[in-house]
C-alpha positions in Angstrom: -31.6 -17.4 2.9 -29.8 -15.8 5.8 -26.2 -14.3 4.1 -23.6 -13.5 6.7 -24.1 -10.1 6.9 -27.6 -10.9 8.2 -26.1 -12.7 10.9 -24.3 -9.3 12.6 -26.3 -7.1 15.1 -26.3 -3.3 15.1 -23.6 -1.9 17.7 -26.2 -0.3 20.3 -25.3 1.0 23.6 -26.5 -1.4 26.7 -27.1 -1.4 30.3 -25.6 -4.7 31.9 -22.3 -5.6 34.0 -20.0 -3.2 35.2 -16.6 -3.2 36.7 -17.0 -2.8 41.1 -16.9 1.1 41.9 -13.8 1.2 43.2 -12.2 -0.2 39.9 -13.8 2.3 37.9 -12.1 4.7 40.1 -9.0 3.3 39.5 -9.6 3.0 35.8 -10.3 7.0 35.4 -7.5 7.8 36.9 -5.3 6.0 34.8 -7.0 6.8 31.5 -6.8 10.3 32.7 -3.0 10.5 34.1 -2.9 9.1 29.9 -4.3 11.1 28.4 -2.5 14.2 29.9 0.7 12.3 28.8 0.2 11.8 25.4 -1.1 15.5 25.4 2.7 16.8 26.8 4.3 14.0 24.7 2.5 15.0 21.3 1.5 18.6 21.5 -2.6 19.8 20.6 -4.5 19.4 17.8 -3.4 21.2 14.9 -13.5 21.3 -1.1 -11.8 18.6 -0.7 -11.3 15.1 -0.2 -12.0 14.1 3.1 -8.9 12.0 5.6 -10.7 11.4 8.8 -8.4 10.4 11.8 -9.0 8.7 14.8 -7.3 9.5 18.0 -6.3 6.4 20.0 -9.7 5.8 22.3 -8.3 4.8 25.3 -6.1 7.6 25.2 -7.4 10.1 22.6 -5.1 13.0 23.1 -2.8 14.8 20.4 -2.4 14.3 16.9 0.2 12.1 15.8 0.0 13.1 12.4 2.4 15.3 10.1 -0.7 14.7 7.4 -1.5 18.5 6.4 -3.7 19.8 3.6 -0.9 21.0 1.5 0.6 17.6 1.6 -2.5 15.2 0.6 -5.0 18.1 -1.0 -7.4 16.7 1.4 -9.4 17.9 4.5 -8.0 16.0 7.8 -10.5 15.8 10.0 -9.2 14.8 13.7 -12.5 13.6 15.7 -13.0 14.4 19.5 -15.0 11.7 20.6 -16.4 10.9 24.5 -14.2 8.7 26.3 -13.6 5.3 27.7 -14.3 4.8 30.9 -17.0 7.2 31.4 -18.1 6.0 27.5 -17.3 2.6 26.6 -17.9 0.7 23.6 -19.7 1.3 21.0 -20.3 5.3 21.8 -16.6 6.0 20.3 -18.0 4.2 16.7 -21.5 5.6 16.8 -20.5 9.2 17.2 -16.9 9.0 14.9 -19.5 7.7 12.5 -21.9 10.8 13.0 -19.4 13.0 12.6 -18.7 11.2 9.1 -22.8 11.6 8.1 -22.1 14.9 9.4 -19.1 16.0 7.0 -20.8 15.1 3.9 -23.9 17.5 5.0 -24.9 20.9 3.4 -24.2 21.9 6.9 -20.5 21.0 7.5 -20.2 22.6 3.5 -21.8 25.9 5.2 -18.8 25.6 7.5 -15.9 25.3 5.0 -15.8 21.3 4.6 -16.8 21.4 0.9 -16.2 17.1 1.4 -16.0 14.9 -2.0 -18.5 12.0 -0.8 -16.9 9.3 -3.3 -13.1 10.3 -1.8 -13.3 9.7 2.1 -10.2 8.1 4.0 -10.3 7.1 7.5 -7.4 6.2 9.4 -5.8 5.9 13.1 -3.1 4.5 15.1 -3.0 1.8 18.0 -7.0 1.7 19.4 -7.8 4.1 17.0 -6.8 1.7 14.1 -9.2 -0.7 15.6 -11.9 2.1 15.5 -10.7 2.7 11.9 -11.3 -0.9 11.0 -14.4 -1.6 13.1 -16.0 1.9 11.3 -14.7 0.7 7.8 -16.6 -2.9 8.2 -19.8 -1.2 9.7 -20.0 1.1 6.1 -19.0 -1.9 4.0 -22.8 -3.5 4.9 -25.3 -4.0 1.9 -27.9 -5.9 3.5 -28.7 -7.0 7.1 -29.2 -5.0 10.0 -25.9 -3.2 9.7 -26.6 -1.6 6.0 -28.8 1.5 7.6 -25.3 3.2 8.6 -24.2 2.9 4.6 -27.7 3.5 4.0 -27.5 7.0 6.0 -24.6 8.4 4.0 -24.5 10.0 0.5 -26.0 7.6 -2.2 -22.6 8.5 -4.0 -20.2 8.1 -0.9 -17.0 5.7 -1.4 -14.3 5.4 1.2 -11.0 4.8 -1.0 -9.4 3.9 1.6 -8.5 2.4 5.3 -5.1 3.3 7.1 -4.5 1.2 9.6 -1.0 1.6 12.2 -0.3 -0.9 14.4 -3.7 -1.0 15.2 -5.6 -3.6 18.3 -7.4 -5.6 16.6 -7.9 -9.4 18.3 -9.8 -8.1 21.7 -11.0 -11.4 22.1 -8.0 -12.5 23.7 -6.6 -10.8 26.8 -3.9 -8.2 25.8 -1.6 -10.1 28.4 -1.8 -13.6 26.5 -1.1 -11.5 23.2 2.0 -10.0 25.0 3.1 -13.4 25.9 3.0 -14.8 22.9 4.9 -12.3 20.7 8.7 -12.8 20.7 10.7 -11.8 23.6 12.1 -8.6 22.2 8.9 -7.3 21.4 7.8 -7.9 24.8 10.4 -5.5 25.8 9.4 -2.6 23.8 5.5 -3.1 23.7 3.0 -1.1 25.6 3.5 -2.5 29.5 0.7 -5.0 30.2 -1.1 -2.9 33.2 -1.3 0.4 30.8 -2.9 -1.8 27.6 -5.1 -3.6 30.2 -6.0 -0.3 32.0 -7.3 0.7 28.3 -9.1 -1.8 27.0 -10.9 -2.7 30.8 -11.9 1.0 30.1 -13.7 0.3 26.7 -14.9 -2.8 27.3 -16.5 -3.8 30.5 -17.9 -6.9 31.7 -21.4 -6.4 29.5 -19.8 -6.1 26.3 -18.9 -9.4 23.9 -15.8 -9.4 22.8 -16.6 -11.7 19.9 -18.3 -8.7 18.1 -16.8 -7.7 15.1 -16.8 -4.2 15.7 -15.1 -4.8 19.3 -12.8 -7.4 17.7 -12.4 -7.0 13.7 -9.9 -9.7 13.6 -13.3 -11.5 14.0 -14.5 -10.8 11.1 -14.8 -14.3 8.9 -13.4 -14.7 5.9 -16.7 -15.2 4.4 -18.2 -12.1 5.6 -15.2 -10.3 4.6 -16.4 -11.6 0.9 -19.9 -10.5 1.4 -18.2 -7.2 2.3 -17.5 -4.3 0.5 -14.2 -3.4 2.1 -12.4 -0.4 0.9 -8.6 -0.7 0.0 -6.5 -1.4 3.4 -3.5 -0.1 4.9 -1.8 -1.7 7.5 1.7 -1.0 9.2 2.9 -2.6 12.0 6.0 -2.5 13.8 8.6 -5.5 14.2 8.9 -4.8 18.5 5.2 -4.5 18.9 3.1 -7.5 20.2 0.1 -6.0 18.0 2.1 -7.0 14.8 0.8 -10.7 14.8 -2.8 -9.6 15.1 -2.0 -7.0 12.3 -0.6 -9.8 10.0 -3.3 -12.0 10.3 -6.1 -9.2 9.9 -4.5 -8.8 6.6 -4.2 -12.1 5.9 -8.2 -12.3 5.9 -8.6 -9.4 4.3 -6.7 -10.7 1.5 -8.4 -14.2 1.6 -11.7 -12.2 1.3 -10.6 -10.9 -2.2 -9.6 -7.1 -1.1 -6.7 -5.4 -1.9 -3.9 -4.7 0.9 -1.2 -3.5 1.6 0.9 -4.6 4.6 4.6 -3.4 6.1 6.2 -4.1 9.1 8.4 -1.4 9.8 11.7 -3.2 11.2 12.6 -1.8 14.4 9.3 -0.1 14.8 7.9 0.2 18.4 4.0 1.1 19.4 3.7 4.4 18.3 6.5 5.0 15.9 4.6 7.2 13.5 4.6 9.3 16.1 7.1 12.8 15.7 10.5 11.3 17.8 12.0 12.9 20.2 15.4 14.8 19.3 18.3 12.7 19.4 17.2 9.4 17.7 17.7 9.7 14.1 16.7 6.0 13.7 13.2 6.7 14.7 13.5 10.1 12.8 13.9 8.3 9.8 11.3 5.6 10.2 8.4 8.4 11.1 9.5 10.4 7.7 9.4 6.9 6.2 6.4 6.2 7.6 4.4 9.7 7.0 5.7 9.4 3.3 4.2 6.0 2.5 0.9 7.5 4.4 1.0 10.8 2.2 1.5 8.7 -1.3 -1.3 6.4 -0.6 -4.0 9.1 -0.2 -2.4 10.6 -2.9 -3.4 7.8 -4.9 -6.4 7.2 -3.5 -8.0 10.1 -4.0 -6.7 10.7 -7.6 
């Protein structure tokens, strides 16, 4: 008997449709323009348990992140993947989870990642939390096509947990009809509709389906979720960000499925508020402390 997880094909790059020339054009030079953006905005990159965070795909610049050895007793791992448009979907999956296999090598302990295997986080923010849940369900298979990828790790490897912030999950849908739908003042204060589209036109072109689970977890059924094993979740949203619905309902699932969440919408929260505020708005201030404390104590946890 065919069980769900039988029914889901291995993500594999294709060949088929792609956006006219000219378009593509257009689309590098907006995820470029970006990407230097969020660079100026957020500054560079700055034996053990093992965090690994994921950098926003369509933007993948700077680390948001106040998350720092001495604060979690892990190693933070910040992965540079190839981008979107030049790399669409799935290269940004296959390689963040190569750089996984890699970490819990003799060869990355040669380096100085002496890596726990049975205490691996993974988190990111906007995209990247879609990467973070599309990776988590692509280790959580036992059977099917999908195992080989759990099947490739450490016999003894566990990821503890999955930290999700405001993440895009519900690609199926065009980010414009999920901007409509959201209320009106989270329309004001969400990501514009030209820069989201610009972003995920980048990852996705025409070839790809976005029904896949790894493009679109929010996909994932509730009885495949079952079948699953999904590690512990994490998933913060913000209350004027369209992404919060598709982050509710994500959670929703996962809890219908039998795993153990934990959501918060941060009230006031914008797309991108656990990123480090500018000076002058203490209310932000205070939500990104708030927000990187909540993030510190859960690893903590986790990985005790």
């Amino acid at each position: 008997m065919t069980t769900e997880q039988g029914r889901v094909s291995i993500p594999t790059v294709k060949d088929g449709e792609e956006w006219p020339f000219l378009f593509r054009i257009y689309l590098n030079c907006v995820t470029w323009t970006l990407r230097q953006l969020v660079s100026f905005l957020t500054g560079p990159n700055e034996g053990h348990d093992l965090e690994v965070k994921i950098n926003t795909p369509g933007l993948g610049a700077g680390d948001h992140s106040d998350l720092t050895p001495a604060q979690t007793g892990a190693i933070v791992m910040s992965i540079d993947y190839a981008k979107a448009p030049r790399y669409p979907y799935p290269h940004a999956l296959l390689q963040v989870y190569e750089a996984l296999r890699w970490a819990l090598t003799s060869s990355a302990a040669r380096e100085g990642m002496n890596v726990d295997p049975r205490r691996v986080a993974i988190g990111g923010n906007s995209a990247g939390g879609n990467l973070t849940a599309a990776l988590s369900l692509l280790l959580s298979f036992r059977s099917g096509p999908c195992s080989m990828f759990r099947e490739g790790l450490p016999l003894d490897f566990k990821q503890v947990l999955q930290l999700m912030l405001y993440p895009s999950l519900e690609l199926r849908l065009p980010y414009d009809l999920r901007l409509a739908r959201s209320t009106i003042d989270a329309q004001k204060h969400s990501l514009p509709a030209w820069m989201a589209r610009a972003m995920e036109q980048s990852y996705l072109p025409p070839r790809i389906c976005k029904d896949e689970i790894f493009v679109s977890p929010a996909a994932a059924s509730v009885e495949l979720l079952r079948e699953l094993d999904v590690p512990p979740a994490i998933l913060f949203t913000g209350s004027l960000d369209c992404l919060k619905e598709e982050g509710f309902c994500y959670a929703q699932n996962l809890t219908k499925g039998g795993k153990e969440v934990t959501f918060h919408e941060f009230e006031g929260g914008t797309h991108g508020f656990s990123v480090k505020p500018q000076e002058g708005s203490a209310e932000a201030q205070i939500m990104y402390e708030e927000c990187w404390a909540r993030i510190c104590h859960s690893l903590r946890d986790a990985f005790s």
